[in-house]
Every structure is written in C-alpha cells, then in structure tokens.
C-alpha positions as CSV (number, residue, x, y, z in Angstrom):
1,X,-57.1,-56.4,61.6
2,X,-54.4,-54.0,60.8
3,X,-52.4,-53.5,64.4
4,X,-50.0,-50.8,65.3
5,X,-48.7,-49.1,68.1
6,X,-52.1,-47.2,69.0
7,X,-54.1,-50.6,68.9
8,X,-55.8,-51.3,72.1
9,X,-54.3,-54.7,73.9
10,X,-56.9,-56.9,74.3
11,X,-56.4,-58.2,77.8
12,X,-57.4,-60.7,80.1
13,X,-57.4,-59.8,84.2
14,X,-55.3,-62.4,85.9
15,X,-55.9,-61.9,90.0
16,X,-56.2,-57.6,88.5
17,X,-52.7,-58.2,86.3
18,X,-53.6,-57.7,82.7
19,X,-52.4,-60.1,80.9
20,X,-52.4,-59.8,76.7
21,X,-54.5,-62.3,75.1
22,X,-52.8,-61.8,71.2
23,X,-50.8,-65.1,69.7
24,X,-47.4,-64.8,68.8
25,X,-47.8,-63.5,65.4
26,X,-49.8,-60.8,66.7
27,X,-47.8,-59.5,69.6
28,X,-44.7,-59.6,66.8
29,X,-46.5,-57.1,64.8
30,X,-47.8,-55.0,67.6
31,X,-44.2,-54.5,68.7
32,X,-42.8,-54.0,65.3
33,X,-44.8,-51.2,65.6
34,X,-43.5,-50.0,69.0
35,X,-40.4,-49.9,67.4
36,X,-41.0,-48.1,64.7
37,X,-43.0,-45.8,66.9
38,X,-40.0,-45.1,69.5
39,X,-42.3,-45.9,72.5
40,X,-40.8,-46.8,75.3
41,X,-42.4,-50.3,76.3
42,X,-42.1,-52.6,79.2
43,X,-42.6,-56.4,78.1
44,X,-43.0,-58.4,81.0
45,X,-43.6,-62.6,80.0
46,X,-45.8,-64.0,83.2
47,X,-45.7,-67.0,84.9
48,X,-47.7,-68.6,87.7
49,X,-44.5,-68.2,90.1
50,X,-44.4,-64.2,89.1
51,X,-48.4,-63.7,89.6
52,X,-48.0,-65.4,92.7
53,X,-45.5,-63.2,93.8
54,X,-47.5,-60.5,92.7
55,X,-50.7,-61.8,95.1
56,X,-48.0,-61.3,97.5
57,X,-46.3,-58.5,97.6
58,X,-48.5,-55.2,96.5
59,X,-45.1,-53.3,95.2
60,X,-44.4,-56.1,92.5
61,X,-48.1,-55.8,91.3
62,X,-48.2,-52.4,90.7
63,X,-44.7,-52.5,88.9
64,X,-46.5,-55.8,86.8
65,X,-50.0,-53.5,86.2
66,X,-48.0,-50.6,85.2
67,X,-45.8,-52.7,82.5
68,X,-46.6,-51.7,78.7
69,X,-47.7,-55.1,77.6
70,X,-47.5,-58.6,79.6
71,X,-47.6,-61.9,77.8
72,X,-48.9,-65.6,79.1
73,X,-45.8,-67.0,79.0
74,X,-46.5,-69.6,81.4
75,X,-48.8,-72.5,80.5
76,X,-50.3,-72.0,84.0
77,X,-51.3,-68.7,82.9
78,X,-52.6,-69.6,79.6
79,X,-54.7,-72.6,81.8
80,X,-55.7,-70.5,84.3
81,X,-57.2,-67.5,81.5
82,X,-59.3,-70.5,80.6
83,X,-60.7,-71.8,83.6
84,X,-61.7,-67.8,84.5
85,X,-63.8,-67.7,81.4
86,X,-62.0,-65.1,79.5
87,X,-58.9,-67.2,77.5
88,X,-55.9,-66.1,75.6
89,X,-55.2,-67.1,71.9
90,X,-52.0,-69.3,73.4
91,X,-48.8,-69.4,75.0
92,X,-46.2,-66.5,74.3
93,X,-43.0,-68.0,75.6
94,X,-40.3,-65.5,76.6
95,X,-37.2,-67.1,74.6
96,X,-39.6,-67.7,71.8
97,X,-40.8,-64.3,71.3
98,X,-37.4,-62.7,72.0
99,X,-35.9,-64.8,68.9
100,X,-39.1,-63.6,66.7
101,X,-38.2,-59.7,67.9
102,X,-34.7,-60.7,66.6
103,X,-35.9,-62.2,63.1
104,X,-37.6,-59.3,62.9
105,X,-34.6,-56.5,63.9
106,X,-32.5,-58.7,61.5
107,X,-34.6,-58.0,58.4
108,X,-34.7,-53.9,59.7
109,X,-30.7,-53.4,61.1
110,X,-32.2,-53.5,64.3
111,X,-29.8,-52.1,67.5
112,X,-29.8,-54.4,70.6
113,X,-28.4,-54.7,73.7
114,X,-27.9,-57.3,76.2
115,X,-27.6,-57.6,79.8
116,X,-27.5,-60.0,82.5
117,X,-25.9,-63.3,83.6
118,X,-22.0,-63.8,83.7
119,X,-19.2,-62.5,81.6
120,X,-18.6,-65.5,79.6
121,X,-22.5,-66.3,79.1
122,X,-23.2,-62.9,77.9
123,X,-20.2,-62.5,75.7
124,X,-21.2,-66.2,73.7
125,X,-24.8,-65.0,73.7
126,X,-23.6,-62.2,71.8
127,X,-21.6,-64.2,69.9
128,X,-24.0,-66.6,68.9
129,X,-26.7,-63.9,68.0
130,X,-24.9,-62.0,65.5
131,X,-24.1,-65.3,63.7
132,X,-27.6,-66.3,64.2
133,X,-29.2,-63.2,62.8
134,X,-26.9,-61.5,60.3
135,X,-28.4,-57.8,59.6
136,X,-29.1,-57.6,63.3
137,X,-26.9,-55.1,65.3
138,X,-25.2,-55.9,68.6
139,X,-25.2,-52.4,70.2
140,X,-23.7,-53.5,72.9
141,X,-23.6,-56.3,76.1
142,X,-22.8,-56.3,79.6
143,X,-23.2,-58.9,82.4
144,X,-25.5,-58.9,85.1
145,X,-22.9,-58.6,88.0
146,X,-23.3,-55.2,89.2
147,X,-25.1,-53.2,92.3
148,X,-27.6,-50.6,92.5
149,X,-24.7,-48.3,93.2
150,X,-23.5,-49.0,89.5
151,X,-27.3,-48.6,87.7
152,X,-26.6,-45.0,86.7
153,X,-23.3,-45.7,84.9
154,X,-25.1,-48.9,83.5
155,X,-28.3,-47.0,82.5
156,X,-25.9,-43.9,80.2
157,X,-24.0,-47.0,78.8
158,X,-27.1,-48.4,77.6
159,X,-28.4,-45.2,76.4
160,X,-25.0,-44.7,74.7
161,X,-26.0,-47.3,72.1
162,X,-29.4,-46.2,71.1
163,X,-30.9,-49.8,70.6
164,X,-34.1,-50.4,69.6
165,X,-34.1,-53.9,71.7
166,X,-32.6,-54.3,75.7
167,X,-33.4,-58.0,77.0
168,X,-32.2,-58.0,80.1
169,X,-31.6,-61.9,82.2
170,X,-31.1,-61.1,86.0
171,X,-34.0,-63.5,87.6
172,X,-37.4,-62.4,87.5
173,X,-37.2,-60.8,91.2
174,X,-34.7,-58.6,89.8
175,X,-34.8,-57.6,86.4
176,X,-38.4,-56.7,86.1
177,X,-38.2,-54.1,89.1
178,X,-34.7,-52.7,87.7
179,X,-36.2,-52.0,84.1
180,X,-39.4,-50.6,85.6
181,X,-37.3,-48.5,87.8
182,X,-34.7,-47.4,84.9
183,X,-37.2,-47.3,81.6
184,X,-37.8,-43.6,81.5
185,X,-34.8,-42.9,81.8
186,X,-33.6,-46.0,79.2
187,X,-36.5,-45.0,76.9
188,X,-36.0,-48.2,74.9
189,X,-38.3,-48.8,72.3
190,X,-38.8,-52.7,73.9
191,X,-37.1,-53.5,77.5
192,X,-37.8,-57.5,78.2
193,X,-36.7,-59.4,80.6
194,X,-35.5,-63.1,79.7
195,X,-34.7,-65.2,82.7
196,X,-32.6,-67.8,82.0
197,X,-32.9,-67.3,78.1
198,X,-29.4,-66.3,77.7
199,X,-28.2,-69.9,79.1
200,X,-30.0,-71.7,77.0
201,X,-28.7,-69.4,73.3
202,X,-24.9,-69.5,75.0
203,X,-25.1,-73.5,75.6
204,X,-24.6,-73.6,79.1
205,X,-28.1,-75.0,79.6
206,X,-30.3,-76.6,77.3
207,X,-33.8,-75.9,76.8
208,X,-36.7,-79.0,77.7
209,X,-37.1,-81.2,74.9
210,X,-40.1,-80.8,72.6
211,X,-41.7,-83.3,74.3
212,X,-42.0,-81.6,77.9
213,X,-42.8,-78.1,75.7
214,X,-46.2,-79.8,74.2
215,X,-46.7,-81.3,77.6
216,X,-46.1,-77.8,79.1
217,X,-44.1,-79.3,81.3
218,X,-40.7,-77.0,80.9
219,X,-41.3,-76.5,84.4
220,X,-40.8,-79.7,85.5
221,X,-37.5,-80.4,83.0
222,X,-36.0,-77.0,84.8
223,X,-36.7,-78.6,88.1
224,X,-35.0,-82.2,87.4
225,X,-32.0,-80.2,86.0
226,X,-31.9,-77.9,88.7
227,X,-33.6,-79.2,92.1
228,X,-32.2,-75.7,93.8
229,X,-35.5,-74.0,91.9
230,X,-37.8,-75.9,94.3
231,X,-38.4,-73.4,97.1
232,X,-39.8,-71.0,93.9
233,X,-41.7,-73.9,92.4
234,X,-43.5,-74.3,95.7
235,X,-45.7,-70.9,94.2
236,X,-47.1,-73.8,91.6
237,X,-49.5,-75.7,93.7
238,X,-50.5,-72.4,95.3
239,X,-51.7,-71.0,92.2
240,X,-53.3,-74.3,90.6
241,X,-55.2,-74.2,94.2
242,X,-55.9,-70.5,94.4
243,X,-57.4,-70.5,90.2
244,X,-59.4,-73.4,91.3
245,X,-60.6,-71.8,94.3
246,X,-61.6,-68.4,92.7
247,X,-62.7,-69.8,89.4
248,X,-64.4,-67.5,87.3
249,X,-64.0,-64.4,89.6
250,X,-60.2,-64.7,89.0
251,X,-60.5,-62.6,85.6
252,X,-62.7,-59.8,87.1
253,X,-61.4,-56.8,87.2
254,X,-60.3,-55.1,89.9
C-alpha cells in the first residue's frame, strides 16, 4: 500500500481514544508525507498512565481525540489493543520514532526545533543531534522553563524558524495541552511531545537496557531509577484492572 498524507489511519478505540494501529515503518512514511504536505499534525505517543488520565479528566480526552495521529507507545497499550480484540501491528515508542523522523529530516535538510527541559539539557541535546544526524537542521532550541504568560513570545520564536519538526519535552500533563493549545497558531508540519527523551540523547539519564525493552518493562527501570514517579505509576494497576474488567468492549467506539 502506497501511504501519503490523505491515507486514512487505521485506528483502534482505546476507552473512545483512537489510537493508530500502523508499525513503525509505516507511521515514518505516513509522516514523511505530512511533511511534505505542510499539514499541521499533532503526534501524541500513549501510554497506559496518559489514557488513564484521560478516563479521568474529560478536558485531556478531547485534547487526546482531537490529536492528528496517536501512537501505542506504551506496551500497556499495545497489550491492552489485544486483549479488546482489535490489535495494533506493535509498539511505536516515542524516543524511537522521534530518531526515525530525524533519519529521515537528515536525508531531506529537514528544520527542527526543540523545546523543553533545562538549559544545559536542551543545549547538549542540540548538540548531540546535529552531530548525530549531519544534513539535519537545528532551527532553533529553547528550554522548557517558562509560564503561560511567555507562550506568545515562545510560539512567534518558534514560528520564526519555519521547521518542519517541534518535539517538545515538558511532562506529558503539560506539553500535550500546550501544543494542542498553540498548533494553529505553530502550524508545524509534526508537533510531538517527547517526555523524558531529551535526557536520555543529552546523557543525563540513560535509557532501560535492552533487556527491560523486550520485557517491556521500561516502566519498571524508570521507576527503580527514579522512585519519585510512583504516585503516576499507581495509574498502572488501574488500567491492567479496568482492560481486564471491560475486555472486549474497551475498543468499541464511542
């Protein structure tokens, strides 16, 4: 199948939140084609904790339902697609997908901009990418420590550098509401948030060994390194019980 920008996204309904049910290779070719199309597009990359949070609060649902395209970057959301009867191809991890959109803006002089965590972070993330991925363009970076009386002056920066890529890394309660507030007006081909993705290319954290990845238990490595995440991984066992308890209903629409 040829895909471009026009291509329907086949989706699975998660608890009414549609979530993509393309590979990796497939969702990389989809947004090439965004790119080249101009679109603006809202990426969000789902996890368990961030559906849950959606169950719970009906303002974070719509801004998740009225995203572009959202991928199953959690394995909980990849396991929980199955057990409803309607799975995805596989897991589309956030960091992952962010470094095939950069192959890919390497090999076509891509712009990109980056925002979020602190100063130093953000400045060896840049660092580190354009070393990483010659070809590609830094358009421009700024860290994450700013208030919503600065989002105007942040948004015409932004807009400033015309990229074609803006990952933004200001915790998931945060950064997808600011780029669904602001993506009009940004009118970025592909706006993404990326967590703590920016750590983890800068070397202040390190990503879970392979071995907790094929386990798809990244969770669980995040939690040992960090036990000040355990209040958010408490939404875990809620949704593990809530997928079992709805079973196949939980990928009806509606």
């Amino acid at each position: 199948m040829t895909i471009t920008h026009d291509t329907a996204v086949p989706t699975v309904s998660m608890f009414g939140i549609p979530v993509c049910k393309w590979g990796m290779k497939d969702t990389v070719e989809y947004l090439s084609q965004v790119v080249a199309s101009g679109t603006p597009h809202q990426i969000i990359t789902a996890n368990p904790i961030m559906i849950m949070a959606a169950l719970e609060n009906p303002e974070y649902k719509q801004m998740m339902q009225a995203a572009e395209l959202i991928v199953p970057d959690g394995s909980g959301v990849v396991w929980a697609a199955q057990k409803g009867g309607d799975p995805v191809a596989e897991r589309v991890a956030g960091i992952d997908l962010m470094h095939e959109l950069l192959l890919q803006g390497a090999g076509r002089k891509w712009r990109v901009y980056l925002m979020g965590s602190t100063p130093e972070v953000i400045e060896e993330t840049a660092h580190r990418l354009s070393q990483q991925y010659p070809g590609l363009v830094i358009a421009g970076y700024r860290d994450g420590y700013f208030g919503p009386e600065q989002d105007e002056e942040v948004v015409q920066a932004i807009k400033e550098t015309s990229p074609h890529l803006l990952f933004v890394a200001r915790g998931a309660d945060t950064q997808e509401p600011w780029i669904a507030k602001y993506k009009k007006s940004l009118g970025v081909p592909i706006m993404m948030g990326v967590g703590g993705s920016f750590d983890v290319i800068s070397g202040k954290t390190k990503r879970a060994p392979l071995v907790f990845q094929k386990l798809r238990l990244e969770w669980l490595y995040r939690l040992l390194k960090q036990p000040s995440r355990l209040p958010r991984m408490l939404a875990l066992p809620k949704f593990t019980v809530k997928v079992m308890r709805e079973g196949e209903n939980l990928t009806k629409v509606r």
